[in-house]
C-alpha positions in Angstrom: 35.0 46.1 44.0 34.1 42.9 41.6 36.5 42.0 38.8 34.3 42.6 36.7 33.7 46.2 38.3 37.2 46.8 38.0 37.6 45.4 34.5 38.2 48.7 32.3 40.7 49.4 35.1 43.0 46.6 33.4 42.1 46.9 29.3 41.3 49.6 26.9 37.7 50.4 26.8 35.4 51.1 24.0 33.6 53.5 25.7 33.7 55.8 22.9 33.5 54.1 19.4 36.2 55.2 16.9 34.9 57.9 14.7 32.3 58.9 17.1 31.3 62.6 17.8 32.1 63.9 20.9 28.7 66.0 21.5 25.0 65.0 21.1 23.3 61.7 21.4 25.0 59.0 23.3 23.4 55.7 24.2 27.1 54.4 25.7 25.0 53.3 28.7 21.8 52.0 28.0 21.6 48.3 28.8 21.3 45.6 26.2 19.1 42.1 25.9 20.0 40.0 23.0 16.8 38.9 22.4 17.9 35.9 20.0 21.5 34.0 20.6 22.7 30.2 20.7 24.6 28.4 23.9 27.8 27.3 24.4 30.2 25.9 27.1 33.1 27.9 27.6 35.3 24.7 27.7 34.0 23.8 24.1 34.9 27.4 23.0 38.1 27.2 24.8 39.2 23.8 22.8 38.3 24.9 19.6 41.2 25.7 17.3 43.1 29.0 17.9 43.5 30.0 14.3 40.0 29.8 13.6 39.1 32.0 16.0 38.2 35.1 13.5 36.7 32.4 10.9 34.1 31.0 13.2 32.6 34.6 14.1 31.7 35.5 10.3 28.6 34.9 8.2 31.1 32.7 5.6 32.8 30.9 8.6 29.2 30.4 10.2 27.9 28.4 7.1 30.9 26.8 6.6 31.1 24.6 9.8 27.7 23.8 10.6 24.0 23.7 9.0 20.3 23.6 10.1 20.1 19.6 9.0 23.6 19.3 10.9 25.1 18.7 6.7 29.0 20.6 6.5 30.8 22.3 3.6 34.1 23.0 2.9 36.3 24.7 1.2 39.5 23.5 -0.7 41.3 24.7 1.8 41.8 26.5 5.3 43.6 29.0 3.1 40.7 30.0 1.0 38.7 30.7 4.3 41.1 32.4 5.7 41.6 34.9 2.8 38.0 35.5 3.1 37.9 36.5 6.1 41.6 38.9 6.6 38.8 40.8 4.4 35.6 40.6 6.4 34.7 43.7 7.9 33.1 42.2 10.5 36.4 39.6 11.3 38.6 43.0 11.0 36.4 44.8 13.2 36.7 41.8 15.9 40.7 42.1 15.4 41.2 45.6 16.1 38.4 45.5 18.8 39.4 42.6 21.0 43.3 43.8 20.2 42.5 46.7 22.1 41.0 45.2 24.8 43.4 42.5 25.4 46.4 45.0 24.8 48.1 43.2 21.8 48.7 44.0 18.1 45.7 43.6 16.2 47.1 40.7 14.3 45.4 36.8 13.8 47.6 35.2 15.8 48.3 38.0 18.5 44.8 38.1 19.3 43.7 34.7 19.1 46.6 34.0 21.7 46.0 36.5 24.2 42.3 35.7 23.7 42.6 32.3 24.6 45.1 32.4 27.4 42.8 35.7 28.8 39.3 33.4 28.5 41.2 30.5 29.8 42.8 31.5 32.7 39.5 32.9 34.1 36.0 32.7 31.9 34.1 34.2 34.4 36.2 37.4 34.5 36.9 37.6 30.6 33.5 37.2 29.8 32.4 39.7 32.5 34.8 42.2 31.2 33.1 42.3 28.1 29.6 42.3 28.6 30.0 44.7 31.2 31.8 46.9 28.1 29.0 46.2 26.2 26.4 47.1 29.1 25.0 43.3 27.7 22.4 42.6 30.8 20.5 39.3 29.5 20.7 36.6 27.0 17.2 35.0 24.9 18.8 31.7 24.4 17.6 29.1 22.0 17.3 25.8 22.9 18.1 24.0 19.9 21.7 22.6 19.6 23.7 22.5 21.8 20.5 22.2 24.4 21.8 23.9 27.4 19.8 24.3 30.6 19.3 27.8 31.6 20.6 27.9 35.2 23.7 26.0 33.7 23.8 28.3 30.5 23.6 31.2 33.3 26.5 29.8 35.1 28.5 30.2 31.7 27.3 33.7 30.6 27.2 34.9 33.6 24.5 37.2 33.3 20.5 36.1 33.2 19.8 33.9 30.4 15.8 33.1 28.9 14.9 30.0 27.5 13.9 30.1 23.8 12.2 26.4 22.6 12.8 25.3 19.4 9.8 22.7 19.2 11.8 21.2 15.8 13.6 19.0 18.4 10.5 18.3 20.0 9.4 16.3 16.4 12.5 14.8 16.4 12.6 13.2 20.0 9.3 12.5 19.6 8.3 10.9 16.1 10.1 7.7 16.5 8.4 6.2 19.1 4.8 7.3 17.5 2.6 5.1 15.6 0.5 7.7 14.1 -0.2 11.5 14.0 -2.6 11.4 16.9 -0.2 10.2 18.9 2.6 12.8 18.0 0.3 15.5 18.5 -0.7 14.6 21.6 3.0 13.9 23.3 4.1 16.9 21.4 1.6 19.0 23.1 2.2 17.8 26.4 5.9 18.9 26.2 5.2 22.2 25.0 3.0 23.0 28.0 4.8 21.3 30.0 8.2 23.8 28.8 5.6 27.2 29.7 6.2 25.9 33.4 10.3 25.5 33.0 11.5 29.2 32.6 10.0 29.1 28.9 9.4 32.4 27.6 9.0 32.1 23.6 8.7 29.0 21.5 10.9 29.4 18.5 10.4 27.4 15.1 12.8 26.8 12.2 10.8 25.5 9.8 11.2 27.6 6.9 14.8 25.4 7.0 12.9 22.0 6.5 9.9 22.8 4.4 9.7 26.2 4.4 7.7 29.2 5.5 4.2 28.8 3.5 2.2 27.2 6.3 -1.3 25.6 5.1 -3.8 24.7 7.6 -4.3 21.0 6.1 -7.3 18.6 6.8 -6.8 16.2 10.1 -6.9 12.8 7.5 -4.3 14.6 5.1 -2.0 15.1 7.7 -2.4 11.7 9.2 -2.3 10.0 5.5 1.2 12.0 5.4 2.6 11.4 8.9 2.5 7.2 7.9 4.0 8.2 4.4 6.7 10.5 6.4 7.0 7.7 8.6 7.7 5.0 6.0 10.1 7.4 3.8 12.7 6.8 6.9 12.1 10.7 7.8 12.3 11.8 4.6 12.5 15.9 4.7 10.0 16.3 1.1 7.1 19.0 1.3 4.5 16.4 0.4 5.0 14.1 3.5 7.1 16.2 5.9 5.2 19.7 5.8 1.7 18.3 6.1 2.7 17.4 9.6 4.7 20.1 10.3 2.4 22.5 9.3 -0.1 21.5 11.7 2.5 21.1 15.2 3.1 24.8 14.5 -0.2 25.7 14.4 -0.6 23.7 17.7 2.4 25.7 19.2 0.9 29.0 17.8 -2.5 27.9 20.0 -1.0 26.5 22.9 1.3 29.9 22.9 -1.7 31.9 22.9 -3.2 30.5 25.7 -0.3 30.2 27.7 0.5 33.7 27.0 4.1 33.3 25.3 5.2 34.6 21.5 6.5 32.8 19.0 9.8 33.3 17.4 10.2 32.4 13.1 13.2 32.1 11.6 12.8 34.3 8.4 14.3 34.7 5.5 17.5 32.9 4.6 20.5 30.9 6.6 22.6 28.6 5.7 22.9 25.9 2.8 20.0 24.0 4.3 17.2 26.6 3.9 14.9 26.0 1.7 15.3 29.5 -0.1 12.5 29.0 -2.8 10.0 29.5 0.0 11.8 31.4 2.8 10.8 34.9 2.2 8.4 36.7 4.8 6.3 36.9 2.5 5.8 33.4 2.2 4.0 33.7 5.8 1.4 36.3 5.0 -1.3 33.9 5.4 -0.4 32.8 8.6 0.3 36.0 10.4 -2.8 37.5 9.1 -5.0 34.2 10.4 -2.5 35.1 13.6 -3.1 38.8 14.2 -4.3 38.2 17.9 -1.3 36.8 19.2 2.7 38.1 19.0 4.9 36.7 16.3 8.2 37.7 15.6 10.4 37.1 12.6 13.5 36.2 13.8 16.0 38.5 11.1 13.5 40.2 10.4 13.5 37.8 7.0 17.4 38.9 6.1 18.2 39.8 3.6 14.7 40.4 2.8 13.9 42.5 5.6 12.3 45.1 4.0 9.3 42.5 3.3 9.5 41.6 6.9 9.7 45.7 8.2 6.3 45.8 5.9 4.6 43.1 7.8 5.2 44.3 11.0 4.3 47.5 10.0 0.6 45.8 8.6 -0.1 43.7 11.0 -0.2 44.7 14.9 1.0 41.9 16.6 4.2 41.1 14.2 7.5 41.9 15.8 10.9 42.1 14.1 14.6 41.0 16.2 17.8 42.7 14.0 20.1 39.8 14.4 22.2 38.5 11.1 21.1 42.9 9.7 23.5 43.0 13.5 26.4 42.4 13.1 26.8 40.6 9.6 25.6 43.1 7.4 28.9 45.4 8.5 29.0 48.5 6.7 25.9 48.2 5.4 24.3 47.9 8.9 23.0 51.5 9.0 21.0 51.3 6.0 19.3 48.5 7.0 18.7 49.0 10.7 17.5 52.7 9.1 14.7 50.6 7.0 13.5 48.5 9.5 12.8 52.1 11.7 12.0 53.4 9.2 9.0 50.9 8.0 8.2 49.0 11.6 7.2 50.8 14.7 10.7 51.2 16.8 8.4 49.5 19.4 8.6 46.8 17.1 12.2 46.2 17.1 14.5 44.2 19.3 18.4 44.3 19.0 19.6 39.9 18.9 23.1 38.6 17.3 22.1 35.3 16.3 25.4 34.4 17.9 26.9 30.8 20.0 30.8 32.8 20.4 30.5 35.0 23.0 33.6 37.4 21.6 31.1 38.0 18.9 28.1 38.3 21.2 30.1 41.0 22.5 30.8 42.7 19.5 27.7 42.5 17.6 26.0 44.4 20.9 29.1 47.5 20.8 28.6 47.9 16.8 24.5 47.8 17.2 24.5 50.3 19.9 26.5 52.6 18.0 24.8 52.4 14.5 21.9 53.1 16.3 23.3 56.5 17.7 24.8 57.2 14.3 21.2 56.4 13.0 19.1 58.3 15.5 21.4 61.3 15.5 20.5 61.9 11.9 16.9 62.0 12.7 17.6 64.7 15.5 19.4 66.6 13.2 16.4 65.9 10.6 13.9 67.2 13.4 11.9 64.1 12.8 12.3 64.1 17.0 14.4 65.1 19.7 17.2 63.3 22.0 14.3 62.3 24.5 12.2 60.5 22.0 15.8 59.5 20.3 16.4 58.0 23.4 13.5 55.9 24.7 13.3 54.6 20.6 16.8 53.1 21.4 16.3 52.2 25.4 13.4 50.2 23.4 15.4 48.1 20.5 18.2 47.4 22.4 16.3 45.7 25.8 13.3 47.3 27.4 10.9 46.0 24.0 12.2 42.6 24.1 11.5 42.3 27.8 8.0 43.9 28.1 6.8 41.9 25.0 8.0 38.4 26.9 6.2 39.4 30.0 9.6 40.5 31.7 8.6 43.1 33.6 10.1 42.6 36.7 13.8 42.9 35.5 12.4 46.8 33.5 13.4 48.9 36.8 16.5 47.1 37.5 17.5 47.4 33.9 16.5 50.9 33.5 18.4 52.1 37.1 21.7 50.1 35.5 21.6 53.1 32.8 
């Protein structure tokens, strides 16, 4: 028997969620894919600060330490964070949780210790212990920052990881070196084909965080009049240089994704202090997704906290898919309601369970609260005779794995997946 087989053997399980019912629905074992999450290095996590452990897994924490243009806030003190978060539901959830696993009090510093020595003294079987509790089978992983290789990024999770392309570093690398839009375009392309033959299965873009999410479709000497105006502001991040040319790479990645035969993955809605918030709604890419229908898009949070616009659109348009992460596991107690509206509006079929997540801890958790919202959710609906624990069932097989991986051409991994249920 693996360590990781005889895990539960050694810690409390969470096999049944606290306040569960004991009869009806139960989705304890059907797998999970987090369909949008971040990399990390398990020696990074492991030298990061022990008392910030809790901090660094909430919304609050999240936006404090790090932004989309790689800007920081603070606060006026450590204090005032940590305050904030003894209060989180999501950071006290993570406490009692992880407590019970590592067989401590569910106190800050009790947990952050055992956490760390635990993780430290062997990642491998720490993290295996959890995503086994979690039934967590594969990772969609970004590539964006840090920029981890998958068979590396593998190594760390161990459990299969995806690669996810965000094409915003792409403009980055590239632009320096270019001399005019012509020459961008045409470098920029050759990397994103070339990343469809590299274990690329989605391209992801963030630009509703630099300009924002009304993409035009802009004539060729407007967008190379604002690439040399772009280029002599030094970079400058405005809407009238920047977007012109952004605009148009995203409509090359939506073209070169379509005839490679990969989605594309939109951050929607809002994030941190970066975002451009004035034009971040899903709304704001109607246009786009309806010049778009013939090819899969999906709105990465489902345009939180807006995500009834972004349930609407993938309920209008056919090829518009939704991923739940921030909605799981940062809207807490008011996860239900939401995940209820995006069933509710979207086609279940639509839906794919992601954390949005770099800490693995919380990778973990997000997955055990998702899985059991969604029983308390479809329960309801049984007990509503909308359908039965059959239909129930496949719905949630769907949103928490088996969608995510048909819609990325995954197909080989749906019987292993399935049996492991």
């Amino acid at each position: 028997m693996s360590s990781r087989e005889s895990a539960d053997d050694e810690v409390g399980s969470t096999e049944e969620p606290l306040g569960a019912e004991q009869s009806g629905l139960s989705l304890r074992r059907i797998p999970i894919v987090d369909v949008h999450c971040h990399g990390w290095r398990n020696r990074s996590v492991l030298g990061l600060p022990l008392d910030g452990f809790l901090d660094r897994v909430t919304l609050t924490g999240s936006c404090l330490t790090a932004s989309a243009d790689g800007r920081q806030l603070t606060t006026s003190s450590g204090d005032d964070l940590r305050r904030l978060t003894d209060a989180t539901p999501f950071a006290l959830a993570m406490k009692h949780r992880l407590a019970g696993r590592l067989g401590v009090a569910p106190t800050r510093s009790e947990v952050s210790e055992a956490r760390h020595a635990q993780y430290g003294a062997d990642p491998d079987a720490y993290l295996g212990r959890l995503f086994d509790d979690a039934d967590l089978r594969g990772l969609f992983v970004e590539d964006g920052s840090p920029r981890i290789p998958s068979r590396e990024m593998e190594e760390e999770a161990g459990i299969p990881v995806f690669r996810v392309a965000r094409i915003e570093r792409w403009i980055e690398d590239l632009r320096e070196t270019c001399r005019s839009f012509d020459e961008l375009e045409e470098r920029f392309c050759e990397l994103a084909v070339e990343a469809t033959r590299d274990n690329l299965i989605a391209f992801k873009s963030i630009i509703g965080y630099i300009v924002g999410l009304d993409v035009g479709e802009w004539n060729i000497s407007d967008v190379r009049a604002a690439f040399r105006r772009w280029r002599d502001s030094g970079w400058a991040e405005t809407r009238e240089d920047a977007k012109p040319v952004r605009d148009a790479l995203l409509l090359r990645v939506l073209k070169i994704a379509r005839e490679t035969d990969r989605p594309v993955h939109i951050h929607s809605g809002a994030g941190d202090s970066s975002i451009i918030l004035e034009h971040a709604r899903p709304k704001d890419l109607f246009q786009l997704l309806k010049n778009h229908t013939d090819q899969p898009i999906v709105l990465i949070h489902s345009g939180w906290p807006w995500v009834e616009e972004g349930a609407y659109l993938a309920g209008v348009f056919p090829n518009v898919y939704l991923d739940t992460s921030v909605t799981t596991p940062w809207y807490s107690l008011a996860m239900d309601q939401k995940l209820e509206t995006l069933l509710g509006l979207a086609s279940p079929a639509k839906i794919m369970y992601g954390s949005d997540h770099s800490d693995p801890d919380a990778i973990w958790l997000s997955a055990v609260l998702a899985r059991e919202s969604l029983e308390r959710i479809l329960r309801v609906a049984i007990d509503r005779s909308w359908f039965d624990e059959s239909d129930a069932t496949e719905i949630a097989r769907g949103i928490l794995g088996l969608n995510a991986l048909t819609l990325h051409g995954l197909d080989d991994r749906l019987l292993a997946l399935s049996d492991a249920s």
